[in-house]
N, CA, C and O atoms as a GROMACS GRO file, in nm:
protein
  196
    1UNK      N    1   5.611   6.831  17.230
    1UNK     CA    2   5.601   6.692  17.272
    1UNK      C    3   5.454   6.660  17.302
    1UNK      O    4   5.380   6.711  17.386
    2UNK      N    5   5.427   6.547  17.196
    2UNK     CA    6   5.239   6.512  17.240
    2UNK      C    7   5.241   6.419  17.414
    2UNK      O    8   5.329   6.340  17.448
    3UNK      N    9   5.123   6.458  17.497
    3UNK     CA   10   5.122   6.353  17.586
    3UNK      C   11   5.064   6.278  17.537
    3UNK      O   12   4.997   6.313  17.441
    4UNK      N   13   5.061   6.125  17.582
    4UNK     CA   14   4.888   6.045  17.599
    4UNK      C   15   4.896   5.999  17.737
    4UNK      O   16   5.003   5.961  17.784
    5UNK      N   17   4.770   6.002  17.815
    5UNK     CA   18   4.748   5.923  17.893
    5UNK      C   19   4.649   5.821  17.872
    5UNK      O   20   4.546   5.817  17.804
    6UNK      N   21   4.731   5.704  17.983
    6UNK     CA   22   4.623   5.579  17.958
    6UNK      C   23   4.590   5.542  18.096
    6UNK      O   24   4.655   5.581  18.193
    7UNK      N   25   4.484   5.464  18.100
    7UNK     CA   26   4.426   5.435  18.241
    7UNK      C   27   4.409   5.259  18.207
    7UNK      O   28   4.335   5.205  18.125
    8UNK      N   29   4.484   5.211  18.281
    8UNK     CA   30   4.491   5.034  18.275
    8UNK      C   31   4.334   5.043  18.385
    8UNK      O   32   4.315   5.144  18.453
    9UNK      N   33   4.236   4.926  18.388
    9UNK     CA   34   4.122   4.943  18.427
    9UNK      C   35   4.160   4.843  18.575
    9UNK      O   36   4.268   4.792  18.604
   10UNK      N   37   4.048   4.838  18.641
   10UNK     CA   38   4.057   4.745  18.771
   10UNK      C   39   4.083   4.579  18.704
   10UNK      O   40   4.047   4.532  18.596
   11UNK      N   41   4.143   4.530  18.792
   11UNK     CA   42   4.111   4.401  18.774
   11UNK      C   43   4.150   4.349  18.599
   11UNK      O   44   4.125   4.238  18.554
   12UNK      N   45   4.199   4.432  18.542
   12UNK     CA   46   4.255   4.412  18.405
   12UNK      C   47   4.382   4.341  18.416
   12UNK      O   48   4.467   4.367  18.501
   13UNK      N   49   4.396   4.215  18.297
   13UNK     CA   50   4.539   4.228  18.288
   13UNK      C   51   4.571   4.181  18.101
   13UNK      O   52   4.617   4.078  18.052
   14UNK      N   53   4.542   4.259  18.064
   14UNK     CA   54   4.557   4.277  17.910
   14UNK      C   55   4.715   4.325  17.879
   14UNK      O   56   4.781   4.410  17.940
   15UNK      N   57   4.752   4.248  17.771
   15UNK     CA   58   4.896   4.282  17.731
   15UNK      C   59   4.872   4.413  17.636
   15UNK      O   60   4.957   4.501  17.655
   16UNK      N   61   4.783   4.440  17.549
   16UNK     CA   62   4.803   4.530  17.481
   16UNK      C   63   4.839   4.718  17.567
   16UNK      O   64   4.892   4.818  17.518
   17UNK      N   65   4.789   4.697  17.684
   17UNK     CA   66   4.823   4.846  17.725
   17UNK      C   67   5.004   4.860  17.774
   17UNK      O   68   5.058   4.965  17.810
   18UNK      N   69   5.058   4.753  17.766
   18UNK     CA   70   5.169   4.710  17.819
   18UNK      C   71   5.252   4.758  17.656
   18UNK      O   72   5.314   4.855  17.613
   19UNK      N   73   5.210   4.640  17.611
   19UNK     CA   74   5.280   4.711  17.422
   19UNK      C   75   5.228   4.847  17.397
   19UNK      O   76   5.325   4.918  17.370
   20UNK      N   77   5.137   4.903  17.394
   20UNK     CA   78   5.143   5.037  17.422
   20UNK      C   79   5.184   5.145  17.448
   20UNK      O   80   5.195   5.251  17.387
   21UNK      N   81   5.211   5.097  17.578
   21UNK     CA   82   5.271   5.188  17.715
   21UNK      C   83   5.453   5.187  17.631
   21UNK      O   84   5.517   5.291  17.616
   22UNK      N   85   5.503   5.050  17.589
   22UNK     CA   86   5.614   5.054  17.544
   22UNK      C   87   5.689   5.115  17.395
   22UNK      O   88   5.807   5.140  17.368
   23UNK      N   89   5.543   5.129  17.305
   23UNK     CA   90   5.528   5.178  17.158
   23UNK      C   91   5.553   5.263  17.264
   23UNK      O   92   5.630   5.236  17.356
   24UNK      N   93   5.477   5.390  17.249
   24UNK     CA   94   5.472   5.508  17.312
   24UNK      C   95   5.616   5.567  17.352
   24UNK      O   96   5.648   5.682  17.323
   25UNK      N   97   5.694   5.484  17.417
   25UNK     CA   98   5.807   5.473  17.441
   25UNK      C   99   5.955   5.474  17.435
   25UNK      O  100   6.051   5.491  17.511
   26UNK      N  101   5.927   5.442  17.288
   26UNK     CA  102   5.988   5.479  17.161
   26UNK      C  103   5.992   5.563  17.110
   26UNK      O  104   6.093   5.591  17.046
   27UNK      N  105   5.892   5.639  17.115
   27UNK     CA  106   5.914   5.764  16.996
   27UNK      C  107   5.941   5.902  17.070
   27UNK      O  108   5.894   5.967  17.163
   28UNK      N  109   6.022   5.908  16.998
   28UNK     CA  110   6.073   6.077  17.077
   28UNK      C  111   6.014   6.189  17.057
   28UNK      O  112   6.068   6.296  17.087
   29UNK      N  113   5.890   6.180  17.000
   29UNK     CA  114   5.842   6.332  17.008
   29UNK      C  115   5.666   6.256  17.140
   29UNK      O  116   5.556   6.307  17.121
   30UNK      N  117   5.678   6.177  17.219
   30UNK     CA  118   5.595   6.160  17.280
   30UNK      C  119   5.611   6.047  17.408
   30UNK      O  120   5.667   5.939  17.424
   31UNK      N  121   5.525   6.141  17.491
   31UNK     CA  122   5.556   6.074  17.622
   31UNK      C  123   5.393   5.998  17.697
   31UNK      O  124   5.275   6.030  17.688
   32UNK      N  125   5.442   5.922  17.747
   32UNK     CA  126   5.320   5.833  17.807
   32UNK      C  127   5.320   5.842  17.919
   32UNK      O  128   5.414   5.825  17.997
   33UNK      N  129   5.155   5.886  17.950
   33UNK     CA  130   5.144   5.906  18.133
   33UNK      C  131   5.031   5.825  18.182
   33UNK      O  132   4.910   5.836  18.164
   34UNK      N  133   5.102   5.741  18.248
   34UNK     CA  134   5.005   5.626  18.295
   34UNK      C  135   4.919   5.596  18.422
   34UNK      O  136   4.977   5.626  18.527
   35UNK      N  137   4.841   5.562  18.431
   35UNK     CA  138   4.794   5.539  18.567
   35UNK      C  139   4.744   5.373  18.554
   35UNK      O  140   4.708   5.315  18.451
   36UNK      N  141   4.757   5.310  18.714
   36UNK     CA  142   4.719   5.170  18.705
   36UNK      C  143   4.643   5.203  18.832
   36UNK      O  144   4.677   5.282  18.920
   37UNK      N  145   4.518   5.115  18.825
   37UNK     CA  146   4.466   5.055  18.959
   37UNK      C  147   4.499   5.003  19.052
   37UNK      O  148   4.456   5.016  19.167
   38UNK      N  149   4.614   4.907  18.995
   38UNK     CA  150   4.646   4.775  19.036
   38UNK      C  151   4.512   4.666  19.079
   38UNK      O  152   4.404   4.675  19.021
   39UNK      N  153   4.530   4.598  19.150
   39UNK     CA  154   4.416   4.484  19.133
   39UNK      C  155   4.359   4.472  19.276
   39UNK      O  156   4.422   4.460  19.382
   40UNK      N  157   4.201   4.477  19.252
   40UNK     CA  158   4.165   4.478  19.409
   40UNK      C  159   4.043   4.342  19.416
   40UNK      O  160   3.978   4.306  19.318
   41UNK      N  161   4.037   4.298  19.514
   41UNK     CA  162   3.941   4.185  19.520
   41UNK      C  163   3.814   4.244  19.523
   41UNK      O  164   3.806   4.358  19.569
   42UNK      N  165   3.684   4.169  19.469
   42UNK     CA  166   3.565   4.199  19.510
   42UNK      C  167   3.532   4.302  19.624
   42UNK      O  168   3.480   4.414  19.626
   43UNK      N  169   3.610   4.178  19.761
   43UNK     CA  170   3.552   4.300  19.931
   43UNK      C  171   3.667   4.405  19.853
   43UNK      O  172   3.619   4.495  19.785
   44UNK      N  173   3.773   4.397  19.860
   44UNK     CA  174   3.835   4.539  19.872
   44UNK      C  175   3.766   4.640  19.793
   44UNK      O  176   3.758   4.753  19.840
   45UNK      N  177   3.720   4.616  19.687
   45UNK     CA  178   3.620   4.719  19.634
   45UNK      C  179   3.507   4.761  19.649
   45UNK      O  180   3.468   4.867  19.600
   46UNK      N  181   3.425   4.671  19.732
   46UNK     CA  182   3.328   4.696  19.850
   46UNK      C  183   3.372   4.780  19.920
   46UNK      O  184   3.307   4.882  19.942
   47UNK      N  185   3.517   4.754  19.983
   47UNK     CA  186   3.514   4.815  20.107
   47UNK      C  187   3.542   4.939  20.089
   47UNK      O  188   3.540   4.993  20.200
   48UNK      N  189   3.581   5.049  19.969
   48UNK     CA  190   3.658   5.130  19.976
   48UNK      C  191   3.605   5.226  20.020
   48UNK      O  192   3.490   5.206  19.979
   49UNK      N  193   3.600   5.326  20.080
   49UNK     CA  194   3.547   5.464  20.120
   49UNK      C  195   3.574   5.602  20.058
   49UNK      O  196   3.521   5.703  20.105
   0.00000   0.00000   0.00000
């Protein structure tokens, strides 16, 4: 079984990693390992430590 991983970026909101993530999804000899940021404001990304 192939992996892929994908990394959705900050502050992104593009459909193609979404169709992707769902191709991927489909096929049975491969699995998708994802990571998201989710979405942070300007300060919150200032602020992070």
């Amino acid at each position: 079984m192939k992996k892929i991983i994908t990394v959705h970026g900050m502050r992104a909101e593009n459909q193609w990693y979404y169709a992707l993530k769902n191709l991927i999804g489909k096929r049975p000899n491969m699995e998708d390992i994802n990571f998201e940021y989710g979405y942070f404001t300007l300060f919150q990304f200032l602020s992070i430590r």
